[in-house]
N, CA, C and O of each residue as an XYZ file, in Angstrom:
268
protein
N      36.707     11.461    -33.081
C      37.100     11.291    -34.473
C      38.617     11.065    -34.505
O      39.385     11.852    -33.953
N      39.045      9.944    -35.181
C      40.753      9.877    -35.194
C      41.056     10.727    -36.729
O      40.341     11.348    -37.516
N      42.626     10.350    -36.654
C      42.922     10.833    -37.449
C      42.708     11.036    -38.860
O      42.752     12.022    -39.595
N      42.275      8.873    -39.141
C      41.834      9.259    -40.358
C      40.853     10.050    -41.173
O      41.034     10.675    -42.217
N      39.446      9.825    -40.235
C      38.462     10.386    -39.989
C      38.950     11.491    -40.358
O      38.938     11.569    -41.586
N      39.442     12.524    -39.782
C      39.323     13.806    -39.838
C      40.070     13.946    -41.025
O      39.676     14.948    -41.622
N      41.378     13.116    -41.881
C      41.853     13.198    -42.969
C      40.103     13.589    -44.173
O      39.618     14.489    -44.859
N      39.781     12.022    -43.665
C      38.710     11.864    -44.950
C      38.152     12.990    -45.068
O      38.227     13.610    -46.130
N      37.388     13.536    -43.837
C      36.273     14.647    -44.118
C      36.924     16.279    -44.765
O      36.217     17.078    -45.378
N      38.581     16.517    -44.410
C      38.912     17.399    -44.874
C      39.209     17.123    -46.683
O      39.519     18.044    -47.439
N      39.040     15.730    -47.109
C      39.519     15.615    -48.301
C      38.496     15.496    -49.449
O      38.587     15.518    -50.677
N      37.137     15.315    -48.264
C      35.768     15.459    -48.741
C      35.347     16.992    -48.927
O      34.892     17.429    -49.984
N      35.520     17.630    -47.961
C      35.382     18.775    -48.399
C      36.400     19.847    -49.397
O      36.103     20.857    -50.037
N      37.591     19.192    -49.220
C      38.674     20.053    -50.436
C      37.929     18.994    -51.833
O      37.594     19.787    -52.713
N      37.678     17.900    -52.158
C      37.109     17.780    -53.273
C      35.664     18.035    -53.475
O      35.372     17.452    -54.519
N      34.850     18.489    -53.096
C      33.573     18.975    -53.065
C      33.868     20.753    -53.570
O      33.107     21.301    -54.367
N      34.556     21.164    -53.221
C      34.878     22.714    -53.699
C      35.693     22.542    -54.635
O      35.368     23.415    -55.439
N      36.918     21.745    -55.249
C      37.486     21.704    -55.929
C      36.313     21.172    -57.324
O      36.194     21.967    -58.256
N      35.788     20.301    -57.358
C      34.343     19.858    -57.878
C      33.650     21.160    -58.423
O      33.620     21.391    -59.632
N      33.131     21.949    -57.553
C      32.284     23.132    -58.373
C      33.179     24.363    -58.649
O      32.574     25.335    -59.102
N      34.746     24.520    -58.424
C      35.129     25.364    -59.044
C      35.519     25.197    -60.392
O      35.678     26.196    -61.093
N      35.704     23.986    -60.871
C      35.929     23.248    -62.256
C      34.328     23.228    -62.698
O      33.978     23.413    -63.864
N      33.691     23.056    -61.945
C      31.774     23.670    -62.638
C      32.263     24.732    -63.393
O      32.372     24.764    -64.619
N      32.682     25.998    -62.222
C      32.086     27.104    -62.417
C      32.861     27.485    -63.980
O      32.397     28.170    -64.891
N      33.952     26.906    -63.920
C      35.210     27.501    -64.938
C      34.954     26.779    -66.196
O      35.436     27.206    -67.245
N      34.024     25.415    -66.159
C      33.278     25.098    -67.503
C      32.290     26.008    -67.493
O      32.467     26.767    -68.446
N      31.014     26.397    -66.666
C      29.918     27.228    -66.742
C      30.587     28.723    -67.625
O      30.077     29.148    -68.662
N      31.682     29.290    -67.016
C      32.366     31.038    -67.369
C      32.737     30.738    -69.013
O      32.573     31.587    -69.889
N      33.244     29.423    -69.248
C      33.820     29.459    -70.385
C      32.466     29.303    -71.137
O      32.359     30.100    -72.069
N      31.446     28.500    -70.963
C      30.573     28.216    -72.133
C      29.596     29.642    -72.139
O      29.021     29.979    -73.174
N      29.463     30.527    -70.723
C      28.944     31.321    -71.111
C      29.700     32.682    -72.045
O      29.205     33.751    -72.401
N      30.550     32.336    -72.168
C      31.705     33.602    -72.690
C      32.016     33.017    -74.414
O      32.815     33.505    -75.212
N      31.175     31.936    -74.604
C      31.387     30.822    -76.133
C      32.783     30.679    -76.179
O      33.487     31.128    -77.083
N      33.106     30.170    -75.384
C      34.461     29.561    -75.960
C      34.570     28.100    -75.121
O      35.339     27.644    -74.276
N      33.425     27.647    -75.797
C      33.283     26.063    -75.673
C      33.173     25.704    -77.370
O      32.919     24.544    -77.692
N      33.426     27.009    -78.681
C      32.725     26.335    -79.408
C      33.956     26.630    -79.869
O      34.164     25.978    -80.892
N      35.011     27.427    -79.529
C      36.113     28.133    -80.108
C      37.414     26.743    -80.280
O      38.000     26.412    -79.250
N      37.720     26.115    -81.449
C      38.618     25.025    -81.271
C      40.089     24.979    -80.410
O      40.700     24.003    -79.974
N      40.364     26.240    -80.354
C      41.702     26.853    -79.242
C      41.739     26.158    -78.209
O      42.680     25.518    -77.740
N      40.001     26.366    -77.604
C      39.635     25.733    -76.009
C      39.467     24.472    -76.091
O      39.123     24.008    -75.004
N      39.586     23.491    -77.140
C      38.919     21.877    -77.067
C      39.783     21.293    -76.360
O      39.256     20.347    -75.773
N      40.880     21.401    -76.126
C      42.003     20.794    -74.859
C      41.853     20.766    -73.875
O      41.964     19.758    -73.177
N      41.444     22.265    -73.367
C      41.364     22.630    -72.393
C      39.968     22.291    -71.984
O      39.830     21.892    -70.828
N      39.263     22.354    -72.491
C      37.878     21.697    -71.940
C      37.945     20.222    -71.865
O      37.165     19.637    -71.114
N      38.714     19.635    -72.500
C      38.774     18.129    -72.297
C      39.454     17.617    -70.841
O      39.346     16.641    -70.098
N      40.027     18.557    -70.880
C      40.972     18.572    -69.675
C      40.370     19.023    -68.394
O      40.598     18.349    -67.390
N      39.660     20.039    -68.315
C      38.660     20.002    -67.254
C      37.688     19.335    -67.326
O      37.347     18.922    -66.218
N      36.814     18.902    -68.444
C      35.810     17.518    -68.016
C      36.347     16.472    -67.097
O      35.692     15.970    -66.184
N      38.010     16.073    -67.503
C      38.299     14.618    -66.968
C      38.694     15.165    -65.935
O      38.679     14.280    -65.079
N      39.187     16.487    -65.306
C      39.770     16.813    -63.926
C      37.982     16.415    -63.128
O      37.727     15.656    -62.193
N      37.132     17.193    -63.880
C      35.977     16.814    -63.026
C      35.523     15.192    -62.641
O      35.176     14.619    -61.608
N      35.687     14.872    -63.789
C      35.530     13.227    -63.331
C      36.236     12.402    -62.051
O      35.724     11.706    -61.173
N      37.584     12.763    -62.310
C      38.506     12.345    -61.896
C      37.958     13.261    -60.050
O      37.829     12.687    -58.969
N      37.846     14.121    -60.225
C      37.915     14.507    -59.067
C      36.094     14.333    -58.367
O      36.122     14.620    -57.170
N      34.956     14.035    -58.740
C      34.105     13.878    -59.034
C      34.043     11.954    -58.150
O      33.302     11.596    -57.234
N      35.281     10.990    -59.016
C      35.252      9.524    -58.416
C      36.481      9.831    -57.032
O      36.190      9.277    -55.972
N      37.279     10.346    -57.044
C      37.853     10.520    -55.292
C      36.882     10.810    -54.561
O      36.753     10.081    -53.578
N      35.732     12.078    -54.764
C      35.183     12.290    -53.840
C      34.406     11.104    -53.570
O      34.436     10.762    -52.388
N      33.689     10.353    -54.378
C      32.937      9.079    -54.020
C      33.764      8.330    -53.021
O      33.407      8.102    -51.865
N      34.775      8.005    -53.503
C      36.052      7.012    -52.994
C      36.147      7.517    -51.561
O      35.912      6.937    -50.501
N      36.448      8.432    -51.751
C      36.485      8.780    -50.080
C      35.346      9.028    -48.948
O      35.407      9.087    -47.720
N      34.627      9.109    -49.577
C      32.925      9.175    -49.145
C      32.758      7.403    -48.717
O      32.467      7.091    -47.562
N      32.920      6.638    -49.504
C      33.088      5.412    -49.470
C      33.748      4.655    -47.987
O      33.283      3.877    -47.155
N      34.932      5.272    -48.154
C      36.294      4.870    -47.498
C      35.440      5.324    -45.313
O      35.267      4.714    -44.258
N      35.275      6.392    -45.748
C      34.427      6.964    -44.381
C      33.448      6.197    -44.037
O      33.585      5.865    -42.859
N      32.623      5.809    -44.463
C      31.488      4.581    -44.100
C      31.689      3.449    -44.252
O      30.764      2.644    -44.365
N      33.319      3.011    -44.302
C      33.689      1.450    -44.208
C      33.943      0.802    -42.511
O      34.230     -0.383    -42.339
């Protein structure tokens, strides 16, 4: 495995955990209702798109490894 290789797979796995800890921290908030609380609508907007966002790197780099 060269270098990049081993870049990709460590960046696959830091976004794969980074991925379900932004789960878990939408999951804590909606179970605690403060998904309905308007305070949090920022902040939940803001972790949806971190998930996205981090959600299309992991593809990208998943990608990038099987080129």
């Amino acid at each position: 495995m060269n270098d990049e290789e081993s870049a990709l797979e460590e960046a696959i796995a830091n976004l794969r955990e980074a991925a379900q800890r932004i789960r878990a921290t939408q999951n804590l908030m909606h179970s605690q209702g403060m998904t309905e609380n308007v305070n949090y609508r920022e902040l939940l907007m803001r972790l949806s798109t971190a998930l996205a966002m981090t959600e299309a790197a992991y593809v990208e780099a998943r990608r990038r490894r099987n080129l």
